[in-house]
LOTIGU-652924 format. One record per residue (C-alpha): residue in three letters; x, y, z. Coordinates in nm, 3 decimals. Layout:
residues N
   rest        c1        c2        c3
    ala         X         Y         Z
...
This chain:
residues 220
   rest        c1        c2        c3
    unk     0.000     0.000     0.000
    unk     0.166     0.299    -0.084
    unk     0.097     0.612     0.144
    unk    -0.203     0.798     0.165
    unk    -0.370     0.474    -0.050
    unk    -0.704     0.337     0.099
    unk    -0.635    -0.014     0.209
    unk    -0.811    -0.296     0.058
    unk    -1.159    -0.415     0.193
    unk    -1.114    -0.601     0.538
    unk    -1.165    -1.012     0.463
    unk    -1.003    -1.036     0.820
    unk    -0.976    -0.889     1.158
    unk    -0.553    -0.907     1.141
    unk    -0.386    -0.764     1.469
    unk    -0.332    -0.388     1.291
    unk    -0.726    -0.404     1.233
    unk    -0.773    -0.596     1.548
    unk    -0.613    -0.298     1.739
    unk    -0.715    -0.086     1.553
    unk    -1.105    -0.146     1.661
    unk    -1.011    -0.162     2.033
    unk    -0.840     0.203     1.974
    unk    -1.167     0.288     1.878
    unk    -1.337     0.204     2.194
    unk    -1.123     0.336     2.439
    unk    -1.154     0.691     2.241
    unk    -1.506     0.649     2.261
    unk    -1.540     0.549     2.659
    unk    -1.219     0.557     2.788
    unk    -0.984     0.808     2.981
    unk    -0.618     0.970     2.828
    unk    -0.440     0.680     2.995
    unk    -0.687     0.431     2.846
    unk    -0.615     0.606     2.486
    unk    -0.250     0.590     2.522
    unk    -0.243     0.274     2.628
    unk    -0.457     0.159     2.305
    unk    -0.210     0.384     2.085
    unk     0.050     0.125     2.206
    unk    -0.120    -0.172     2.087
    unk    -0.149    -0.002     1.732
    unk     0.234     0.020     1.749
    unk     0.298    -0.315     1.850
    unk     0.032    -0.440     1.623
    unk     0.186    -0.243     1.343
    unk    -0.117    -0.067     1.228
    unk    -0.012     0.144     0.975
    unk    -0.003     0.534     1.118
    unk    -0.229     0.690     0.838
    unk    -0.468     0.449     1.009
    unk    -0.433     0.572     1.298
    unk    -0.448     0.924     1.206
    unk    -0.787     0.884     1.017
    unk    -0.940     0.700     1.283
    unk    -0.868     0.988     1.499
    unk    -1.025     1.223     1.245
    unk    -1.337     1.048     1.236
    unk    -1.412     0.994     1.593
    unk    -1.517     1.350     1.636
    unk    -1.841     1.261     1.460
    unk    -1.887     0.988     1.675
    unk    -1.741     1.100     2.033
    unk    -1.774     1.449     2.027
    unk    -1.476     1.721     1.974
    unk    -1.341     1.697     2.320
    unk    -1.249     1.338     2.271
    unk    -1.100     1.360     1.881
    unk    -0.844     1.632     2.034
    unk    -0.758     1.420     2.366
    unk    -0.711     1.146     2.138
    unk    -0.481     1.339     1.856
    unk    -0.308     1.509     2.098
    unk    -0.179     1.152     2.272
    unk    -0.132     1.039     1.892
    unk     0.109     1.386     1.843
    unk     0.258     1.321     2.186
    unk     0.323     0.946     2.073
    unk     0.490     1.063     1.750
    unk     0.733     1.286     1.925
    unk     0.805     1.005     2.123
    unk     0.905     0.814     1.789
    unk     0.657     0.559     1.875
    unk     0.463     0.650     1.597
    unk     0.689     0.721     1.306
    unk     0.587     0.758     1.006
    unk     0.261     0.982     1.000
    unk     0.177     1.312     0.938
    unk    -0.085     1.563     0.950
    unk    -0.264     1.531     0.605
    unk    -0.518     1.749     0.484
    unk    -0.823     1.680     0.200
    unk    -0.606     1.914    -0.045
    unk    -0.934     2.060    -0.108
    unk    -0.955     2.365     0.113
    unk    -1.261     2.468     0.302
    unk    -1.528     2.695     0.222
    unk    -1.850     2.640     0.062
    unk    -1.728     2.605    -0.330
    unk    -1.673     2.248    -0.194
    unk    -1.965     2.147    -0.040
    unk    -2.095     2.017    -0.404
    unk    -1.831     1.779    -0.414
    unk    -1.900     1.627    -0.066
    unk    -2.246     1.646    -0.124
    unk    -2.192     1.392    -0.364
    unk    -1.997     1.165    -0.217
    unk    -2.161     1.164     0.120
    unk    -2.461     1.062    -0.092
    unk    -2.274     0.785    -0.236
    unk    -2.106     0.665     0.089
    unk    -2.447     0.670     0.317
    unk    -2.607     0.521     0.023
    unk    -2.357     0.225     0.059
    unk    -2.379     0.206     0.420
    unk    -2.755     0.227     0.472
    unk    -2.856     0.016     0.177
    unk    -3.207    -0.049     0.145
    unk    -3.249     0.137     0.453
    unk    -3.120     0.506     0.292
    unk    -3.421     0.643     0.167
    unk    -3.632     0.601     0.494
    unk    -3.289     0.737     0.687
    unk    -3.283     1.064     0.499
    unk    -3.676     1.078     0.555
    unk    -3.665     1.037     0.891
    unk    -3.324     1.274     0.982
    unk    -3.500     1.554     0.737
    unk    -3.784     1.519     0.991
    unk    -3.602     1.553     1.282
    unk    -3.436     1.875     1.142
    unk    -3.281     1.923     0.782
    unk    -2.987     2.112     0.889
    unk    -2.916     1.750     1.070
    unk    -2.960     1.562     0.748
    unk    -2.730     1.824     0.546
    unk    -2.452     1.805     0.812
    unk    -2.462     1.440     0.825
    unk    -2.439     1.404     0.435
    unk    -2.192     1.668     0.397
    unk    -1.937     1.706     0.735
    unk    -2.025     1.310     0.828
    unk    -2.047     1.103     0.512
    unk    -1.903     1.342     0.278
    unk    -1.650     1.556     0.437
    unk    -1.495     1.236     0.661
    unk    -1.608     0.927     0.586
    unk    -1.589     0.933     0.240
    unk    -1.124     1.026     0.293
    unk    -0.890     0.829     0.127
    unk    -0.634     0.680     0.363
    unk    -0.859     0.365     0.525
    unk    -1.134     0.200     0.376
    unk    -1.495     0.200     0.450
    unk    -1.520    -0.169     0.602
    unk    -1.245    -0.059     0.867
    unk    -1.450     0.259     0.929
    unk    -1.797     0.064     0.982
    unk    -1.578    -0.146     1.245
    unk    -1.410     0.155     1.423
    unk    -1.770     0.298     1.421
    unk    -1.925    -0.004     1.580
    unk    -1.645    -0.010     1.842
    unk    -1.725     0.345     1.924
    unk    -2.093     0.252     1.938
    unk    -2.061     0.021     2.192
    unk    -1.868     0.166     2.370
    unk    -2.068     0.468     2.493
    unk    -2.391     0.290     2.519
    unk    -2.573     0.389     2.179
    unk    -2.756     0.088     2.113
    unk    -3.013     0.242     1.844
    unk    -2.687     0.407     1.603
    unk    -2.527     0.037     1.710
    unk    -2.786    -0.202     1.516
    unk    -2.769     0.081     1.190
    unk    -2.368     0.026     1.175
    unk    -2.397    -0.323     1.248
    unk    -2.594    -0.350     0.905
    unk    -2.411    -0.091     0.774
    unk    -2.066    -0.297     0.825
    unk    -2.240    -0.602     0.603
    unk    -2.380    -0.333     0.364
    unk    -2.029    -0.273     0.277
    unk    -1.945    -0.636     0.235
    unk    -1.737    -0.693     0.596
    unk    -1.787    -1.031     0.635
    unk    -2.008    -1.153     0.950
    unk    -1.709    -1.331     1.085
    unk    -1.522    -1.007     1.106
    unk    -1.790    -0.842     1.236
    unk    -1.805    -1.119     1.534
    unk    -1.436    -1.093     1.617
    unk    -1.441    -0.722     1.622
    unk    -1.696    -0.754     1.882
    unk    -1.485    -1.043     2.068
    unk    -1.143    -0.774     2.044
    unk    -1.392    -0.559     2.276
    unk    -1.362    -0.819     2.565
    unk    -1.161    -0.632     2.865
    unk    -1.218    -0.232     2.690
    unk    -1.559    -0.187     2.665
    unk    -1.850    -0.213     3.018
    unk    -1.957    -0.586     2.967
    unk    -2.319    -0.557     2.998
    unk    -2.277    -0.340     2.668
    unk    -2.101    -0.564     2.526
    unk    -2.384    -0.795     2.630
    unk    -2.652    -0.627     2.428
    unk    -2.412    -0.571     2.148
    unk    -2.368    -0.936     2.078
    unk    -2.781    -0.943     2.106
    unk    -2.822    -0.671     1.873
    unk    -2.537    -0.838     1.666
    unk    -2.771    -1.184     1.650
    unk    -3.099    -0.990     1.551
    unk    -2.910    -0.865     1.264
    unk    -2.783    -1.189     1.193
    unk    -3.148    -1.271     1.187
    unk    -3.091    -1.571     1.466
């Protein structure tokens, strides 16, 4: 994989994917010690730094601002440690500003199209109704602006985002990203051990209902 290249779709939960999920978690419910702790494991695991630095990125759309800049700021602290060699800040290269709002627009379509699956149309429905300004942000900043970067690949995302899910309790986003990880062709078995890498990082009685929510899906 050459650098800044999205990594091919996950057919396995390998250690750098592995730790990757439990990083995840512990950004989502855990405290700065829990976080650097986790950063370890993606260094021993090898998980490759861009990774790491994307993950990071996303999480504020998932655990809030306060957590994202906890989290980069062990990541930067980790770097100048040379724990982390090898990554760097990266931008889109697009700028910011409105004049690219089109362009996200259209690829958050895309990307919560593949996510949600059958389930899209009655997902935009129902976020328009809550307020539109919710659905346009979600499209745009969620789908668009961060989901949709180069640098890892949508399956790994869906797993990161389950992880994070758990985590802090949000069983009803939980059972969409649980279908949204098969609607981008993760395979259930991956899905299963990503839950099982939770084991020890997440409170067990949500790791409880995950698994139940996990078998409803599963349709057993």
């Amino acid at each position: 994989m050459t650098d800044g290249a999205t990594p091919p779709p996950i057919l396995t939960l390998d250690a750098a994917s592995r730790a990757l999920v439990r990083l995840s978690a512990r950004i989502a419910g855990g405290s700065e010690l829990d976080v650097r702790a986790a950063l370890r494991e993606t260094m021993d695991a090898a998980t490759p730094p861009l990774w790491v630095e994307e993950l990071i990125l996303q999480s504020y759309l998932f655990c809030g601002f306060p957590r994202a800049l906890n989290a980069m700021r062990e990541w930067r602290r980790a770097l100048r440690n040379g724990e982390g060699v090898g990554a760097k800040g990266r931008g889109t290269g697009l700028g910011t500003g409105d004049e690219i709002s089109p362009q996200f627009l259209a690829e958050g379509e895309a990307t919560c199209a593949r996510v949600y699956g059958k389930f899209y149309d009655k997902l935009r429905h129902n976020i328009v109704a809550l307020h539109p300004e919710l659905d346009h942000w979600m499209i745009v900043e969620g789908y668009g602006k961060v989901l949709s970067r180069p640098g890892l690949d949508l399956g790994r995302r869906e797993l990161c985002i389950v992880a994070a899910c758990v985590a802090s309790g949000q069983d009803r986003q939980l059972h969409s990203h649980l279908h949204g990880s098969r609607n981008v062709s993760v395979p259930d078995s991956v899905i299963g051990f990503a839950l099982d890498a939770l084991e020890g990082v997440v409170e067990g009685a949500n790791l409880e209902r995950a698994r139940g929510l996990w078998l409803k899906v599963r349709g057993q």
